[in-house]
C-alpha positions in Angstrom: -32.0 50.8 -8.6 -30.4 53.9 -8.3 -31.0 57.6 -9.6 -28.6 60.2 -9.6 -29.8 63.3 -7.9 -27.9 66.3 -8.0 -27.9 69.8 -6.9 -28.2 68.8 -3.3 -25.6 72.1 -2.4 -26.1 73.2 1.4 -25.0 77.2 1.7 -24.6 79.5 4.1 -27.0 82.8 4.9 -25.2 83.9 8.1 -22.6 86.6 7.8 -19.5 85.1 6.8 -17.6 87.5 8.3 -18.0 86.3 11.8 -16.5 83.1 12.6 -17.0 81.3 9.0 -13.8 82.2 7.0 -13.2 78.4 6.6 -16.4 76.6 6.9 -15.8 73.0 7.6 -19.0 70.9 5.7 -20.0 67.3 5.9 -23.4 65.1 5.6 -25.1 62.1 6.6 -27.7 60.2 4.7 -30.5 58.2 6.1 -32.4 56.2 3.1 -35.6 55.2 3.4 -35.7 57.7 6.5 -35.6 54.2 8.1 -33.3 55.9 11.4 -30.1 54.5 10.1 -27.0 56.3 8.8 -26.3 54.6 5.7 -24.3 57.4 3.1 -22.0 60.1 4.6 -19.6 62.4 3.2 -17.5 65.6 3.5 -17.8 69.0 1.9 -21.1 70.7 0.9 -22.6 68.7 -1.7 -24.4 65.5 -1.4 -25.3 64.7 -5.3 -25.1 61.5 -6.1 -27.0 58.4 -6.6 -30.4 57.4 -5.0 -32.4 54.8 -4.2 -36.2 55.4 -5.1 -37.8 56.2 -1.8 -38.3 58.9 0.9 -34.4 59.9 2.4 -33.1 62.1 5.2 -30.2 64.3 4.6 -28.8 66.3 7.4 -25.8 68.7 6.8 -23.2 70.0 9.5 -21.8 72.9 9.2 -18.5 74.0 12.0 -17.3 77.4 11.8 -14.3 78.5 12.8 -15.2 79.5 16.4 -16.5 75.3 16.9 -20.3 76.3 16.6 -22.0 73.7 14.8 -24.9 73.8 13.2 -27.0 71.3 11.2 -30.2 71.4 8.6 -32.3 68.2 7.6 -34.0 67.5 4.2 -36.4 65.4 3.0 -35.3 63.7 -0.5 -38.2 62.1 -2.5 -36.8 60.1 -5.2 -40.1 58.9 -8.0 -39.5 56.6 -10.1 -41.8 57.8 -13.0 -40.6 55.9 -15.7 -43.6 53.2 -17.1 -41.7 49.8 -17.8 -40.8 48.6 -21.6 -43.7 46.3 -22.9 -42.1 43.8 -25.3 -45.0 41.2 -26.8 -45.6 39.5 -29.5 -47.7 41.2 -32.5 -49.6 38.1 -33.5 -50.6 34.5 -32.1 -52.9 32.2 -32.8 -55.2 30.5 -30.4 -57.1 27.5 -31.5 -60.2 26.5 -29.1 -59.9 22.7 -28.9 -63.7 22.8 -26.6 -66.4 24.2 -25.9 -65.1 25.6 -22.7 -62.5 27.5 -24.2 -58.8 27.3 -23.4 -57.1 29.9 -21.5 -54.2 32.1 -22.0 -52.0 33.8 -19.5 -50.4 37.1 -20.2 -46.9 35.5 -19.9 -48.2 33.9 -22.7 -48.2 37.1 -24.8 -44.6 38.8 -23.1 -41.4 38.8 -25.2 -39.1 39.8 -21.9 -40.8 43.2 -20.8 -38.7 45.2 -18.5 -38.2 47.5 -16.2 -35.7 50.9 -16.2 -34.6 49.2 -12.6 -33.5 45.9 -13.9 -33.4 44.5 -10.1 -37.4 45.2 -9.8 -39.9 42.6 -11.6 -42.5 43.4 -14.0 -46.1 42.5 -13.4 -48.3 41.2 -16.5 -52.1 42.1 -16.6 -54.7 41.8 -19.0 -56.0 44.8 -17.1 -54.9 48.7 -16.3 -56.4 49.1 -13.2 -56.2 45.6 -11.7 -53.8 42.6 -12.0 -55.5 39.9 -14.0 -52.8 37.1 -15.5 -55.7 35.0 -17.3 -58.1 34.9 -20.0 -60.7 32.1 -20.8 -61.0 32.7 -25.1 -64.1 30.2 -26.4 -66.1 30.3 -29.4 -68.2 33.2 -27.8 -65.2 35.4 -28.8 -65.6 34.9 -32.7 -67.0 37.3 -34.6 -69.9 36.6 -36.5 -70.0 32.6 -36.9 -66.9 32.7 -38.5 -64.3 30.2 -37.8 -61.4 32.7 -37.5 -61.0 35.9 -36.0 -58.8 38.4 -34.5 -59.3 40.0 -31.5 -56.9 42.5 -29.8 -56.2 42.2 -26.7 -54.3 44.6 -24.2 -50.9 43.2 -22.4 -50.4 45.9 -19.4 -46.8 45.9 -17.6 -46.7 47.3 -14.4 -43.2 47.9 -12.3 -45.3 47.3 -9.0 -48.1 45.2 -7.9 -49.8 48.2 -6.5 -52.2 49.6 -8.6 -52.1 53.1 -7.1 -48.7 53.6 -7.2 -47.2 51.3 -9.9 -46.2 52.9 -13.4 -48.4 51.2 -16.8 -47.7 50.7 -20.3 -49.1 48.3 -22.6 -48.8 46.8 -25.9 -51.6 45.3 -28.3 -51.4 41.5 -29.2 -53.8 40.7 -32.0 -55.3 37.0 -30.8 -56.3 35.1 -33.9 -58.8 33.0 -32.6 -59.8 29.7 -34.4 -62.5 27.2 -33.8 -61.0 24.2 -36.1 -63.4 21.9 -34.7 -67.1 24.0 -35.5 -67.9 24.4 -32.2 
């Protein structure tokens, strides 16, 4: 996934009267800061698209008596978009034992995605930590009753990491019946 970055301008503050009538620009970028070369261009400005990650960029500048000089960047790219949660509104889950049955948030997802369609989506029943099952039993209704809805939260991350991944959720009610009175 790409972002596109721009205003990445290198200038001059030297007196341009002394050798630099004609500045002669180019650039080199190393994504992921990884030691490899893996963007370059000519002229003073390096906009364009970005992978999320940390990048070098290191300009060259040759004035018109052959002196060149270069200057390095750091480029942090975020990616601080939450993914799209797409669920259903409604299901219903009958408990066919006295053990429950269990449910697995792909159960609840419609196609969730991601603003970077090449990165996966994670599904959690859980904001701080990835948990992909339930157990739903009898224990869940409320009140005796047969029937019952309970809403439950379907989390979509865009990383499995919990410190760095970006959350959103949407709320699935859970119509839980016990057709057999247990």
């Amino acid at each position: 996934c790409r972002v596109q970055v721009n205003g990445l301008i290198g200038s001059l503050v030297d007196d341009p009267a002394v050798c630099s009538d004609d500045p002669q620009w180019w650039y080199e970028i190393d994504y992921n800061s990884d030691g490899s070369i893996n963007a370059s261009g000519t002229g003073n400005d390096a906009s364009g698209g970005f992978p999320y990650g940390i990048h070098t960029l290191r300009w060259f500048v040759r004035d018109d008596c052959d002196n060149v000089t270069t200057c390095t960047k750091e480029i942090t790219v975020l990616d601080n978009l939450p993914p799209t949660p797409y669920c259903h509104g409604q299901i219903v889950i009958p408990v066919n034992s006295i053990s429950g049955v269990e449910i697995w948030a792909s159960d609840l997802d419609l196609g969730s995605w991601d603003n970077c369609p090449d990165h996966p989506v994670y599904l959690s029943f859980e904001e701080n930590t990835i948990i992909t099952n339930l157990t739903l039993s009898c224990e869940d209704l409320q009140d005796s009753m047969t029937s019952s809805v309970l809403p439950v939260d379907l989390w979509v991350w865009d990383s499995s990491n919990s410190n760095t991944a970006n959350k959103s959720y949407c709320t699935v009610n859970i119509i839980i019946q016990d057709n057999q009175n247990f």
